[in-house]
N, C-alpha and C positions, 0 to 999 in steps of 0.2 A: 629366786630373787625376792624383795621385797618390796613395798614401796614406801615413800616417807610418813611417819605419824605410828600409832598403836598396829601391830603385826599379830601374828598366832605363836611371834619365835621374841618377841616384846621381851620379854621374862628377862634374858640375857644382854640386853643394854640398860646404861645407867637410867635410870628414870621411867623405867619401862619405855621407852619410846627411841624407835629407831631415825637417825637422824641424816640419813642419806638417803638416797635416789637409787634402786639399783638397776642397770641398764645391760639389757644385753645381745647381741650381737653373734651370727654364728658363723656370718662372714669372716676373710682374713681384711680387716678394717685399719688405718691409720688411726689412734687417739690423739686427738687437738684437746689442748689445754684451755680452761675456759679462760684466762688469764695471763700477764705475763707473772714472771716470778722466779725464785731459784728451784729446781729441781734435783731432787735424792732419786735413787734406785733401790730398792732394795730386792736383794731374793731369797724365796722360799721361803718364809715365816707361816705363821700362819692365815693372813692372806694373799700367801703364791706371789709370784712376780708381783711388785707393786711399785707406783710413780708416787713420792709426795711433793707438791707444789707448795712451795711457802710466797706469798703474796705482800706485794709492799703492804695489804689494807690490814695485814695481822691476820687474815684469814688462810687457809690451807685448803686445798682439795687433795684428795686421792683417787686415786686410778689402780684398781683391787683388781686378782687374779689375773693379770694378762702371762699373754702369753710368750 
């Protein structure tokens, strides 16, 4: 995992700098969304199971590799 700002894995996001939070959990845990909004599913891309949340504010969250 990482955490938000300049990483050692930086190289491979746009601007060097990585721009998410990464959190992780080794419980089997419910994900709550920070927000309301409409929600996609997607599976198996390259990161694994994932939620994306489109927000009335124009912002997004994702929710990467679950399971």
């Amino acid at each position: 995992t990482q955490c938000f700002g300049h990483t050692p894995y930086s190289y491979v996001y746009a601007g060097n700098f990585h721009h998410g939070l990464d959190i992780v959990d080794t419980a089997d845990r419910t994900v709550r969304a920070i927000d309301d909004g409409v929600a996609y599913f997607y599976r198996g891309n390259s990161f694994g199971n994932n939620v994306r949340i489109f927000h009335s504010n124009g912002k997004m969250s994702l929710y990467l590799h679950l399971q």
